[in-house]
C-alpha positions, 0 to 999 in steps of 0.5 A: 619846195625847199626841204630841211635840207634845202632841197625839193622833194616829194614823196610819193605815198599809194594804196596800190603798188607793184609786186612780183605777182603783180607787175602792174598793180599801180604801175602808173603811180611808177611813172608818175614818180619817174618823170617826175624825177626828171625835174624833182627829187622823189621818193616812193613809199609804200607798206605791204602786209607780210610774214615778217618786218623789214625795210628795203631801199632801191635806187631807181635813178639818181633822182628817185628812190624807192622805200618798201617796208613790210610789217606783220600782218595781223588777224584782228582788223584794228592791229593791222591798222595800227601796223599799216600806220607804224610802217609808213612812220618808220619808212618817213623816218628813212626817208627824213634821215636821207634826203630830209623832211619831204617838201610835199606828199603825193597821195595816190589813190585816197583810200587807205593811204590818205589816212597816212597823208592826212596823218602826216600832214598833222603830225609832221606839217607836210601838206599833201595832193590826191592823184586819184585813179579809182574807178569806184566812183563812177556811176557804172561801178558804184562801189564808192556809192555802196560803201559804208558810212565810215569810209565814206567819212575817211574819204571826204576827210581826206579830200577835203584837208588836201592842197589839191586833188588830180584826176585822171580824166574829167569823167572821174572828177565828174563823179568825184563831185557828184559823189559829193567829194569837195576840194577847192581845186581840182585838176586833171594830170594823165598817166604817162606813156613809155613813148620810147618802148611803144614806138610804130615798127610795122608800116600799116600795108604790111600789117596783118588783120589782127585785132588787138585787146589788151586788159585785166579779163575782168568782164564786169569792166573790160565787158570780154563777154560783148566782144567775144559774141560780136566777133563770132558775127561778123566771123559769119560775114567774113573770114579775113581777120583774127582777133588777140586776148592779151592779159589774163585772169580767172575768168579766162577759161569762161572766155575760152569755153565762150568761144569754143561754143561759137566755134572760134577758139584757136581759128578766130580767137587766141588768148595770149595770156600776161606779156611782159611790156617788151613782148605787148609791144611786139604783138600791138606793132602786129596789130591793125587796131586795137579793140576796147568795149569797156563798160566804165574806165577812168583812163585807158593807159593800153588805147595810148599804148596802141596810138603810140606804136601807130596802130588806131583804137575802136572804142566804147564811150565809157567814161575817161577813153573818149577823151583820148581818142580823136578824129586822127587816133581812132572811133568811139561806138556808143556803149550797149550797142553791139550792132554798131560795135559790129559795123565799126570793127567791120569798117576798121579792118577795111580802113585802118591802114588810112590812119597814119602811125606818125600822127598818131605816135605823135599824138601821145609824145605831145600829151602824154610822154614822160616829160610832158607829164613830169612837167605837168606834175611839177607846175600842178605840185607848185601850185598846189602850194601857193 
């Protein structure tokens, strides 16, 4: 994939981003780009909306750059279009002055930065892929399926004009389709794991019997409510466990008072708030299993996390999760069935020290680690070429 420079390069365009309020906001876009970088040169551009125009530039290793530039954010809807499309011009010509015109554009998440990947491939000749994250698709969310005519326009548009679209999980390229989002060739690339930060510490004997949740808070996804409730039943059954909230939003003090009333707040239940990666890793590594019931994901980055640090994973059989647990990593419980849910957290603190971390951490660096990604990422983006 050869740039004007004769180079290969790819830039990395998304409608998600990390920021200072919120680390991880697209984080996954990162790590992509990052074990990408290990075998291509890369580029990340992304615009934010701001008080004030200005343009940085970071180097994140020799082979990854990242570009920011940030544009005045208007109050009539139409400008601020015009601007979001003038930022991500001036950031492709920074990147075209440094390293050349890019050989490929991976789009992330299609709407809006599709617009400016569709843009560009007409103004500038750069073909481009989707990697697609959106839950909005799936059934259970339904946000594509309420979403007015106009967006839905844009998004078949883009997909459509696309070399290749990514998903992150079959379930999600499912719902793509029945969405009636065509593209001739669809495949599947996963999130990447930190397989060198989660790593098992603990052997499983030593462990304590602290249940692990990790999440947004967001009840209408994560489903706190459900777990919070099952977990004051078997509280009357048995008293041998605790049970850990990590992450935070604006329904955490809903949680809280949930709990209070069932009696458990602080004796049962803790909520731990956001943890920085290093401090999430510590508390998992604690952990006899990790605890999710979500009503509709299309990945679980944290159920790999957990698996990777050795701990096992109850989960619900919501969309792209039960694709990533086996046999040997963990136990899916089928959703709206909190009886079962109950029996399986009951059966798990009995049984969690049978599952072997090393299998487990092995299980994630085989499949998902920065290399093995990087390299899956590669070979999609040469085929997506041919």
């Amino acid at each position: 994939m050869p740039t004007s420079q004769g180079k290969s390069s790819v830039l990395f365009i998304t409608s998600w981003y990390t920021k200072k309020d919120n680390p991880s906001l697209g984080i996954y876009v990162k790590r992509h780009a990052i074990a990408l970088s290990k075998f291509e040169k890369c580029t990340i551009l992304h615009a934010y909306n701001s008080t004030e125009n200005r343009t940085e530039e970071h180097t994140i290793n020799p082979n990854l750059s990242e570009i920011i530039v940030y544009y005045k954010k208007s109050d009539f809807r139409l400008f601020d279009i015009v601007r979001y499309i003038k930022a991500y011009r001036k950031g492709l010509d920074v990147v075209k002055k440094s390293i050349g015109t890019p050989s490929l554009i991976q789009a992330n998440i299609t709407f809006p930065v599709g617009i400016i990947a569709y843009l560009f491939k007409i103004t500038h000749k750069i073909p481009y892929v989707i990697q697609e994250h959106w839950s909005g698709y799936l059934q259970e969310d339904g946000s594509y399926k309420i979403s007015n005519s106009i967006l839905k326009f844009f998004h078949r548009l883009i997909i459509k004009n696309a070399n290749s679209v990514a998903t992150v999980s079959h379930a999600l390229q499912k719902a793509m389709l029945d969405n009636n989002l065509k593209n001739r060739n669809y495949t599947r690339v996963p999130n990447v794991i930190d397989t060198k930060l989660f790593s098992p510490s603990y052997p499983a004997e030593t462990r304590n019997k602290q249940i692990i949740h990790i999440s947004s808070l967001n009840d209408i996804e994560k489903n706190i409510t459900t777990l919070i409730e099952t977990i004051a039943e078997l509280k009357t059954e048995r008293d041998d466990f605790t049970c850990i909230f990590c992450g935070t939003s604006s329904e955490e003090n809903k949680f809280k008072e949930l709990a209070t009333k069932k009696n458990i707040l602080n004796t049962v239940v803790f909520f731990k708030g956001f943890l920085k990666p290093e401090e999430l890793v510590i508390e998992i590594r604690k952990s006899a299993f990790l605890l999710m019931y979500s009503n509709y994901e299309t990945f679980s980055c944290v159920t790999l996390e957990a698996m990777a640090c050795g701990i096992p994973v109850l989960s619900g059989d919501a969309g792209g999760v039960k694709e990533l647990i086996t046999e040997e990593t963990g136990i899916v419980v089928p959703q709206n069935n909190n009886q079962a849910l109950k029996k399986k957290i009951n059966f798990m603190l009995d049984n969690y020290a049978k599952y072997d971390s090393s299998v487990l951490h092995e299980y994630v660096q085989t499949n998902f680690s920065e290399d093995v990604v990087g390299k899956q990422i590669q070979h999609w983006h040469k085929q997506s070429l041919k």
